[in-house]
C-alpha positions as YAML, in Angstrom:
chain: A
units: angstrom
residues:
- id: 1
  name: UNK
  ca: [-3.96, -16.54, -39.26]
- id: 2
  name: UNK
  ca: [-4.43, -13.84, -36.55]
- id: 3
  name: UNK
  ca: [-8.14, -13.61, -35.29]
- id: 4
  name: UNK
  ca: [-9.92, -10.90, -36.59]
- id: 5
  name: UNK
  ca: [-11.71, -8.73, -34.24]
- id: 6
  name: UNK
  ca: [-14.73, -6.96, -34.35]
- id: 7
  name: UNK
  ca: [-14.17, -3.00, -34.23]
- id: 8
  name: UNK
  ca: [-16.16, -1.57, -31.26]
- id: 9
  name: UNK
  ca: [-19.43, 0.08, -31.64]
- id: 10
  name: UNK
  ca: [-19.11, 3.89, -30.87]
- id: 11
  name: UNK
  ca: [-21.90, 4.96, -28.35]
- id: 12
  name: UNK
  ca: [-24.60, 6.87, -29.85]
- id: 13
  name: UNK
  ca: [-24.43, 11.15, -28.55]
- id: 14
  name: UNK
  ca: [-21.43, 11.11, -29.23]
- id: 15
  name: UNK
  ca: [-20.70, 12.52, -32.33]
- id: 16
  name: UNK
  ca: [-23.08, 15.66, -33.93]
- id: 17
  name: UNK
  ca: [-23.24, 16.87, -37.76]
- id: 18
  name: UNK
  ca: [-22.83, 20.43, -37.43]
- id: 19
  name: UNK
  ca: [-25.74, 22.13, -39.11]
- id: 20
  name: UNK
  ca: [-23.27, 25.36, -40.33]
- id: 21
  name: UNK
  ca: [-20.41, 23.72, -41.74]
- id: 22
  name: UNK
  ca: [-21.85, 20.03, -41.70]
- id: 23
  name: UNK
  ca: [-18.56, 18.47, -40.93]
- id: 24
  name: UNK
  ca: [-18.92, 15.44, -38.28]
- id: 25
  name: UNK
  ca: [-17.88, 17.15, -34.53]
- id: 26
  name: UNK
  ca: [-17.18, 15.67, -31.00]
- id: 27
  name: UNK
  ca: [-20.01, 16.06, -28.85]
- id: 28
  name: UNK
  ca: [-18.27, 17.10, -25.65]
- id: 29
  name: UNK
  ca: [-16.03, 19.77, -27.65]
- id: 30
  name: UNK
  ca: [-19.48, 21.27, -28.80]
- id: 31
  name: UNK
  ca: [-20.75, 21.05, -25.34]
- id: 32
  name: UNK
  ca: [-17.02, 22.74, -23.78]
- id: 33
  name: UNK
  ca: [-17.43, 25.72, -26.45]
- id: 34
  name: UNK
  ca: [-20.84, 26.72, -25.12]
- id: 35
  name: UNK
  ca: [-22.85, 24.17, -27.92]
- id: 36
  name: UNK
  ca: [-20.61, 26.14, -30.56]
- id: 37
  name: UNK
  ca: [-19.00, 24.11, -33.48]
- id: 38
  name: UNK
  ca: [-14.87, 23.79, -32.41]
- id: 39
  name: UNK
  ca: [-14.72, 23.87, -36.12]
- id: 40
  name: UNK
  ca: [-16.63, 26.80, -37.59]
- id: 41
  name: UNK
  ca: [-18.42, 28.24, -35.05]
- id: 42
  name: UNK
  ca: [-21.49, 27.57, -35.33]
- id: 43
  name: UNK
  ca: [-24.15, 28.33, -32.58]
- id: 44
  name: UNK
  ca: [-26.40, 25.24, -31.52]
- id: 45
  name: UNK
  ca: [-29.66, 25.81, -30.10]
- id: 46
  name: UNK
  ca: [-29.79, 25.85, -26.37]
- id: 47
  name: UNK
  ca: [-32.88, 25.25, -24.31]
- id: 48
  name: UNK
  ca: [-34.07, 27.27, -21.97]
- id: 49
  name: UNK
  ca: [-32.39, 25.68, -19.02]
- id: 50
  name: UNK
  ca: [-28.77, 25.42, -20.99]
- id: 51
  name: UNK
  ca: [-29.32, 29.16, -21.82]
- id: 52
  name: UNK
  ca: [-29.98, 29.63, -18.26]
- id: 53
  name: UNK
  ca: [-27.42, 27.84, -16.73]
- id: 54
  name: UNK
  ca: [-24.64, 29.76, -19.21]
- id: 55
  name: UNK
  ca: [-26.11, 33.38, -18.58]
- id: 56
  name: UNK
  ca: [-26.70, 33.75, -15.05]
- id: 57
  name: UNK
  ca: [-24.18, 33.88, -12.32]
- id: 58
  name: UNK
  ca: [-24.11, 30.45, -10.44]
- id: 59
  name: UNK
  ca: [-27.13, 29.61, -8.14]
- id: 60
  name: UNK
  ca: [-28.55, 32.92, -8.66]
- id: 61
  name: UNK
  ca: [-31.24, 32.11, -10.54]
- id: 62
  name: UNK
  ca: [-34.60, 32.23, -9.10]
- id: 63
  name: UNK
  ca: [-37.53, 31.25, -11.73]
- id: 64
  name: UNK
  ca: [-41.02, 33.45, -11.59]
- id: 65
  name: UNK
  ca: [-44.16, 32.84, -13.09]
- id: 66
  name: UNK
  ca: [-43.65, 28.71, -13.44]
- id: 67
  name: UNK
  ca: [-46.94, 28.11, -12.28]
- id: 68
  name: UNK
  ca: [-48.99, 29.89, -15.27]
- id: 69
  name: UNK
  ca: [-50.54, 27.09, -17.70]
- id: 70
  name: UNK
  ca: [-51.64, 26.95, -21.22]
- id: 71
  name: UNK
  ca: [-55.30, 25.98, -21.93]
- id: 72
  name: UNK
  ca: [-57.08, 25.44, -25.31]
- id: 73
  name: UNK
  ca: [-59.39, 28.32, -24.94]
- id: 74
  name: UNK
  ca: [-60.48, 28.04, -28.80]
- id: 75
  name: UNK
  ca: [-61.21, 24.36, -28.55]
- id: 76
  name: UNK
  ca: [-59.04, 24.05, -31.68]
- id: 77
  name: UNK
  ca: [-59.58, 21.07, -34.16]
- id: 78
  name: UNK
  ca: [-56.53, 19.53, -35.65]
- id: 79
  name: UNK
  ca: [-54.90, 16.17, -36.78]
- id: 80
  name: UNK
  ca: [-53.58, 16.09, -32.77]
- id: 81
  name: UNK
  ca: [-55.59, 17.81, -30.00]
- id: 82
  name: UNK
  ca: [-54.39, 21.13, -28.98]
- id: 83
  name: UNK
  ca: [-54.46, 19.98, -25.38]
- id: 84
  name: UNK
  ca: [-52.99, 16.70, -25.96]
- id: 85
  name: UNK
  ca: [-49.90, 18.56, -28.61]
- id: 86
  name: UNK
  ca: [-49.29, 20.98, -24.95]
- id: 87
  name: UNK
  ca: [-49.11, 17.41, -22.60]
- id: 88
  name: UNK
  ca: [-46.56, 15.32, -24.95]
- id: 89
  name: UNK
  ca: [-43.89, 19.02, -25.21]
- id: 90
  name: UNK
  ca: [-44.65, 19.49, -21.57]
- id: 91
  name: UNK
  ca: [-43.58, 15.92, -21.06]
- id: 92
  name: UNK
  ca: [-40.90, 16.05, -23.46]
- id: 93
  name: UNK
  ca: [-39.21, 19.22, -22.52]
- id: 94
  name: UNK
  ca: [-40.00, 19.47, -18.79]
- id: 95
  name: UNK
  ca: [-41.30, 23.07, -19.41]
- id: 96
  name: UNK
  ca: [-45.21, 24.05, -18.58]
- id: 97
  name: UNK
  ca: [-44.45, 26.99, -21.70]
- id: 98
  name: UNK
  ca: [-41.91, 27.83, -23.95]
- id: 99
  name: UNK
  ca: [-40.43, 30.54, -22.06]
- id: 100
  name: UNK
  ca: [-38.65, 30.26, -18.73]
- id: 101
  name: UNK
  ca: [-38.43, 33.80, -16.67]
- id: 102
  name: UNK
  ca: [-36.60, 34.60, -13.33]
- id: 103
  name: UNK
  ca: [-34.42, 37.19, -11.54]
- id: 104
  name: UNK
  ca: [-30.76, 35.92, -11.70]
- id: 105
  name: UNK
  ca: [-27.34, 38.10, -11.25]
- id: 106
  name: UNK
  ca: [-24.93, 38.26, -14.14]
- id: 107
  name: UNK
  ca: [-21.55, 39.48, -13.30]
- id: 108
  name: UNK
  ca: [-23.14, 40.23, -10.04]
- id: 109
  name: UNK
  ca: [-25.75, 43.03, -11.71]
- id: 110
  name: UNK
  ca: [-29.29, 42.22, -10.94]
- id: 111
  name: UNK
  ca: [-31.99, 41.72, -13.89]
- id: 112
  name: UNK
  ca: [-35.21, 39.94, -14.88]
- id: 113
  name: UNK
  ca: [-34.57, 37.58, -17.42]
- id: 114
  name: UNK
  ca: [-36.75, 35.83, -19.61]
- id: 115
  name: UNK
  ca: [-35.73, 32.52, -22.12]
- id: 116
  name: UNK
  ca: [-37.67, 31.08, -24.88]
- id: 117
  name: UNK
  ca: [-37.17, 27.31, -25.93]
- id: 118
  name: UNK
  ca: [-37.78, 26.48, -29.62]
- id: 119
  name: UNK
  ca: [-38.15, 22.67, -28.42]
- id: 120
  name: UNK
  ca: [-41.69, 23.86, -27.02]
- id: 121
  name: UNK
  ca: [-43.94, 23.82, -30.38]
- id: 122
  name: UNK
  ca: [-41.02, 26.13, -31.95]
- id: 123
  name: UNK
  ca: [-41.47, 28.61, -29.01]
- id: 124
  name: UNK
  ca: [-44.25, 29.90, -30.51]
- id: 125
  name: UNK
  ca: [-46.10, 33.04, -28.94]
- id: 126
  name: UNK
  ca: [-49.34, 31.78, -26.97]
- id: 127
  name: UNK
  ca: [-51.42, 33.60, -24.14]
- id: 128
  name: UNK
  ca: [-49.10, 32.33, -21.28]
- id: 129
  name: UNK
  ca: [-45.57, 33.16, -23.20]
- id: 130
  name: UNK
  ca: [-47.75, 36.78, -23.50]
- id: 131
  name: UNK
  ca: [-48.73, 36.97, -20.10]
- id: 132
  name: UNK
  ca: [-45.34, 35.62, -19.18]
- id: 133
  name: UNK
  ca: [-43.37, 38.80, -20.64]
- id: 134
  name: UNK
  ca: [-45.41, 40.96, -19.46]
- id: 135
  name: UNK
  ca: [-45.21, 40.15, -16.01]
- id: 136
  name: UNK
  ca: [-41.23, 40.39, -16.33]
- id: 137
  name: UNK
  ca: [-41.53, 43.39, -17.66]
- id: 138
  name: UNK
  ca: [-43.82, 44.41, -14.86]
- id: 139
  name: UNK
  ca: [-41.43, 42.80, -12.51]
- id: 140
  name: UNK
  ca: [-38.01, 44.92, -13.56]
- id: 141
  name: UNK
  ca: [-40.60, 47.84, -13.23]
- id: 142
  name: UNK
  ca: [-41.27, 46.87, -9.61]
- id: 143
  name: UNK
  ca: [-37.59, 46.01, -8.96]
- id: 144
  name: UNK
  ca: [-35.75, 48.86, -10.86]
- id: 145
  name: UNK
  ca: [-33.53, 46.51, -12.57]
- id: 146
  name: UNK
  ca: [-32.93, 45.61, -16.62]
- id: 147
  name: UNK
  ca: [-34.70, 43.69, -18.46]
- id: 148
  name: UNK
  ca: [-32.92, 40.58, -20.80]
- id: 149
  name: UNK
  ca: [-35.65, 38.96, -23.36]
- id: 150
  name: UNK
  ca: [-33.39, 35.84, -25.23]
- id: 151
  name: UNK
  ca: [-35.93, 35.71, -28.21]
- id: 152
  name: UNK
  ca: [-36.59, 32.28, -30.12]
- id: 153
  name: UNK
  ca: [-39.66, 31.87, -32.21]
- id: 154
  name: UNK
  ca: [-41.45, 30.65, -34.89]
- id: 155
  name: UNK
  ca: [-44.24, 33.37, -34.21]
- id: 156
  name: UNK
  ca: [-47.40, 33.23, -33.10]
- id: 157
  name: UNK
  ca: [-49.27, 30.40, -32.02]
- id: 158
  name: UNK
  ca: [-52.14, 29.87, -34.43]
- id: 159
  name: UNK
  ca: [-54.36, 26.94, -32.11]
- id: 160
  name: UNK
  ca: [-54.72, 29.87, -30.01]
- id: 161
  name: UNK
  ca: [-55.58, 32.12, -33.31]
- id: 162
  name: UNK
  ca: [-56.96, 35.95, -32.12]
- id: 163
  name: UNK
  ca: [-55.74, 35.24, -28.18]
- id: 164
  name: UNK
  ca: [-52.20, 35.00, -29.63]
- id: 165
  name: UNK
  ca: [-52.11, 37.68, -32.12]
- id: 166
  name: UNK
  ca: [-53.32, 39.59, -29.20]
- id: 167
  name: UNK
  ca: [-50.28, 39.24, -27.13]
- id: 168
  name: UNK
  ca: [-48.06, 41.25, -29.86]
- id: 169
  name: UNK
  ca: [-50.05, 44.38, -28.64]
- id: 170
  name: UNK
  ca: [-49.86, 43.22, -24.77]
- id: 171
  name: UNK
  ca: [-46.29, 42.76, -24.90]
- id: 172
  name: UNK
  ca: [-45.26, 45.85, -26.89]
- id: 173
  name: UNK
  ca: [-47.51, 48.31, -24.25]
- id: 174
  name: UNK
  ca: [-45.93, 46.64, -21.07]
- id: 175
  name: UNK
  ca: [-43.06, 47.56, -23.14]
- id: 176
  name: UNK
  ca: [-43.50, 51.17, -24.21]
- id: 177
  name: UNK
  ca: [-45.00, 51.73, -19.92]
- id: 178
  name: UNK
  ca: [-41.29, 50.44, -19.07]
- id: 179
  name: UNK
  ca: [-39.82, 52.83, -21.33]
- id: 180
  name: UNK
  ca: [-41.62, 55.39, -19.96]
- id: 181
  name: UNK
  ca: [-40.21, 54.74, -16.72]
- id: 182
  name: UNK
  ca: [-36.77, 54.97, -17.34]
- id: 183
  name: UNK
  ca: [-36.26, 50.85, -17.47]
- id: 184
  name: UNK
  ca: [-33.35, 49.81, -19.55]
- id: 185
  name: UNK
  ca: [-34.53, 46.44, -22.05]
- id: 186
  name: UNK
  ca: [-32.07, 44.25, -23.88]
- id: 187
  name: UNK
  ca: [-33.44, 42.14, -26.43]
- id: 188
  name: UNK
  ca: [-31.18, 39.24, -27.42]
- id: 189
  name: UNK
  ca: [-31.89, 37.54, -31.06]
- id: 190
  name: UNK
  ca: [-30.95, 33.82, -30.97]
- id: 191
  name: UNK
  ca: [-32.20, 31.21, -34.18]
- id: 192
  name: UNK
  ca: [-34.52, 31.56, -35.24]
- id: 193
  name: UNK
  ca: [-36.38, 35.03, -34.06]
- id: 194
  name: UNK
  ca: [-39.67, 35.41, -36.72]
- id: 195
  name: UNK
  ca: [-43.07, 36.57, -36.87]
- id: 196
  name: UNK
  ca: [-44.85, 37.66, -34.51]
- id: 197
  name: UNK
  ca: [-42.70, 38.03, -31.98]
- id: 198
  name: UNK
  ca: [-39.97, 39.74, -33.72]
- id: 199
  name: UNK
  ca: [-42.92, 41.93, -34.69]
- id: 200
  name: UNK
  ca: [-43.60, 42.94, -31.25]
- id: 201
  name: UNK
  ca: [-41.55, 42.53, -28.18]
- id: 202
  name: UNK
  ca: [-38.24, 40.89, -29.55]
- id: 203
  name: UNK
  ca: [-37.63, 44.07, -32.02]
- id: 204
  name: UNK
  ca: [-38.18, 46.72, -29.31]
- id: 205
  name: UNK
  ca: [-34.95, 46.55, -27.34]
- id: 206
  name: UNK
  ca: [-33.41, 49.54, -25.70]
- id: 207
  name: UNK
  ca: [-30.30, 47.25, -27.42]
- id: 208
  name: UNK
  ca: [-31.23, 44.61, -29.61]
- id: 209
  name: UNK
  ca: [-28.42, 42.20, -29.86]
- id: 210
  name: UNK
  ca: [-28.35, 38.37, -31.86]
- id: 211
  name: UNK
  ca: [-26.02, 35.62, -31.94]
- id: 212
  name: UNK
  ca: [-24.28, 35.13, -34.89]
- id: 213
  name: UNK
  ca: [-26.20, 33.74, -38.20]
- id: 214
  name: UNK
  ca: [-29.27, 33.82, -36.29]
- id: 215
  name: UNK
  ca: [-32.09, 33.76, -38.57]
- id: 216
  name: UNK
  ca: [-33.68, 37.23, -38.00]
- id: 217
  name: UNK
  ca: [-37.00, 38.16, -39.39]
- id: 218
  name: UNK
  ca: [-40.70, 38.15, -39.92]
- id: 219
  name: UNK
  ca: [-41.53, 35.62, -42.81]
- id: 220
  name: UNK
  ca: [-38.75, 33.66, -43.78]
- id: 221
  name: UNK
  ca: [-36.87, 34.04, -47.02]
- id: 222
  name: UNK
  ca: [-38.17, 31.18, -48.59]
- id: 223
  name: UNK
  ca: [-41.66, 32.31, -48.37]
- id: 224
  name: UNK
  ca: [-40.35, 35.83, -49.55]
- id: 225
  name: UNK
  ca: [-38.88, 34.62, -52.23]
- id: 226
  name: UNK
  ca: [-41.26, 32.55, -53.43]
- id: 227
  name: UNK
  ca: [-43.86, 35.02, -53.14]
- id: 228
  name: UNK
  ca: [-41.99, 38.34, -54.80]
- id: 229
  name: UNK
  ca: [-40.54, 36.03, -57.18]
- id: 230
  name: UNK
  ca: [-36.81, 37.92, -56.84]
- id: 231
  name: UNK
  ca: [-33.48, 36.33, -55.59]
- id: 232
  name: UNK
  ca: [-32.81, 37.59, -52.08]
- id: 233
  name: UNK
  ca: [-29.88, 39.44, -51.47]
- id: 234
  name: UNK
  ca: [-26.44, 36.91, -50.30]
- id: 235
  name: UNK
  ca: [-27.26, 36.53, -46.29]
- id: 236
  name: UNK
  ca: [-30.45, 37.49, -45.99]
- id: 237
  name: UNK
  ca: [-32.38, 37.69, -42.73]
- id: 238
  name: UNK
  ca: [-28.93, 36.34, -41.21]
- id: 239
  name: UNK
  ca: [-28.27, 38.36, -37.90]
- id: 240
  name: UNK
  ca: [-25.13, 40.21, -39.70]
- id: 241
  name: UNK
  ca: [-27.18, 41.13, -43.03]
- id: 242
  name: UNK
  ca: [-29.41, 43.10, -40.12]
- id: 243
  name: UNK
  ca: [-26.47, 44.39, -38.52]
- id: 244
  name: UNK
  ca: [-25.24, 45.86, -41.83]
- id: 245
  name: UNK
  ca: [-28.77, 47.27, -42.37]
- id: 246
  name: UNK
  ca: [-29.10, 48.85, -38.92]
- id: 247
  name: UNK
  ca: [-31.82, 46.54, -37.26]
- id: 248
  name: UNK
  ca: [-29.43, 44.98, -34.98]
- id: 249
  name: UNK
  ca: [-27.07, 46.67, -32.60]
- id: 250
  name: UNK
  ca: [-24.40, 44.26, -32.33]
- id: 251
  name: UNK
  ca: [-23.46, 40.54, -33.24]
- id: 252
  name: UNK
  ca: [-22.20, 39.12, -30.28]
- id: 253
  name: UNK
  ca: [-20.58, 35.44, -29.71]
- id: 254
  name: UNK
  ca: [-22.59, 33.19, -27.20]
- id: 255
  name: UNK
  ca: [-19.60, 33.10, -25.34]
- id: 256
  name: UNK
  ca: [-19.35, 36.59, -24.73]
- id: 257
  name: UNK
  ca: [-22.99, 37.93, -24.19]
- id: 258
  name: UNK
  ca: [-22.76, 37.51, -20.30]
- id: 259
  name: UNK
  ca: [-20.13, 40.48, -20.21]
- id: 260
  name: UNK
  ca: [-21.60, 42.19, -23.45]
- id: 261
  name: UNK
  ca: [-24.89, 42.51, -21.16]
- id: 262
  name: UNK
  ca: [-22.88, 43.13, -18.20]
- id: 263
  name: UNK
  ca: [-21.14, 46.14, -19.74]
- id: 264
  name: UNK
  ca: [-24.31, 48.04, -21.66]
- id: 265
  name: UNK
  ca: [-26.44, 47.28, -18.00]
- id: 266
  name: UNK
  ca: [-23.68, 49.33, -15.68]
- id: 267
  name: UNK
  ca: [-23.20, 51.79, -18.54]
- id: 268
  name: UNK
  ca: [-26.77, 52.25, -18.49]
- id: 269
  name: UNK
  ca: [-27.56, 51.75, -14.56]
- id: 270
  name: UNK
  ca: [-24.18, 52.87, -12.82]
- id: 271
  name: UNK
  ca: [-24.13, 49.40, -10.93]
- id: 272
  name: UNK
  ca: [-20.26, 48.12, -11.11]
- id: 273
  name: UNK
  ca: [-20.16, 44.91, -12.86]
- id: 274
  name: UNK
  ca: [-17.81, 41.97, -11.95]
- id: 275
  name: UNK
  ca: [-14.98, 41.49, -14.23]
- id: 276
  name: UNK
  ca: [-14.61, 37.73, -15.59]
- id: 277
  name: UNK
  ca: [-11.25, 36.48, -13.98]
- id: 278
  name: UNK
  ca: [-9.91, 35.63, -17.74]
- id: 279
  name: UNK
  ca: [-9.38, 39.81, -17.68]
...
């Protein structure tokens, strides 16, 4: 009788359960498609470094503000120390925040970009991701060059309680004093984009644009349904449901927001763009 043999073990990475259609994928076809399901599209999350390394032209990125650190300024009690909760997602996602910002080029146009990661205590909105967006906003001011906010959040971050509510008001003046000035802001909606954040900065876009099925909102509809006790309309909170009701400007593919962006900044600034060479 022929020897039986053992089938090989399959490395573990290498295969994903899509979280859209839940169908079993190939990791590196995810990974090829921009972290997009090959089989229904579906958008991953990205962190703030994969997000980065898609959207800005090649070695053009130059990251601002990485020295600002959180600090528990409330003392805040919980089953985990506030400090020691910031020292095991600093550790665990090589980030000081959840928010990255730089200056970068994207089809050679120059902007100040800012990226929240939802690994980082669900990107929630603390003093330093407040500070953070202001100062980019303050630094497209300075340069006279767009603004791109890629919004990901859970909302505000309650260990810092009153210090983070705070920041919704911060953000939204540096804002409106940009506006003022002329400065063109394009607010990109990725999954989820909630509370206080979408409350404030991430809803004031001179465009607001989301990827698709983004969850787009301030409470989620759980919550809302459970608390108006009604069924939710089919798609609710999903980044096309806003689309169809006018808070979003577009729906735009991951894999096409580098010339989407490209486009509205020279329509808005003048500056020529560079054409992909798939055109």
């Amino acid at each position: 009788m022929a020897k039986v043999t053992k089938k090989r073990d399959i490395p573990d990475g290498v295969w994903l359960k899509c979280d859209g259609c839940t169908k079993t994928v190939f990791r590196r076809l995810v990974e090829e498609r921009g972290h997009c399901c090959p089989e229904c599209g579906h958008h991953f999350r990205l962190t703030a470094r994969q997000r980065i390394e898609m959207f800005a032209d090649s070695g053009s990125f130059e990251e601002t503000h990485g020295d600002i650190a959180p600090a528990d300024g409330l003392g805040f009690v919980d089953l985990k120390a506030y400090p020691d909760r910031l020292s095991s997602y600093q550790k665990q996602t090589g980030l000081t925040e959840a928010i990255v910002t730089g200056r970068c080029k994207v089809l050679g146009i120059p902007i100040v970009v800012g990226v929240m990661d939802a690994g980082f205590i669900m990107a929630s909105m603390g003093s330093v991701v407040g500070e953070k967006v202001t100062r980019c906003v303050e630094d497209a001011a300075e340069l006279g060059v767009p603004l791109v906010l890629f919004c990901a959040s859970g909302g505000a971050r309650m260990q810092e309680g009153v210090l983070s509510l705070m920041q919704m008001a911060k953000t939204s003046a540096a804002l409106a004093r940009f506006g003022e000035q002329g400065g063109l802001y394009i607010s990109i909606l990725t999954n989820p984009s909630t509370a206080g954040v979408m409350a404030s900065f991430a809803s004031l876009g001179d465009f607001v644009l989301a990827e698709p099925q983004a969850l787009v909102g301030f409470t989620g509809p759980r919550v809302i349904k459970e608390t108006i006790r009604t069924e939710l309309p089919e798609g609710f909170q999903t980044s096309e449901f806003c689309l169809e009701h006018g808070f979003v400007d577009r729906v735009v593919e991951r894999s096409k927001l580098r010339e989407e962006v490209a486009q509205l900044a020279s329509l808005c600034t003048g500056v020529e763009y560079e054409r992909p060479e798939s055109d």
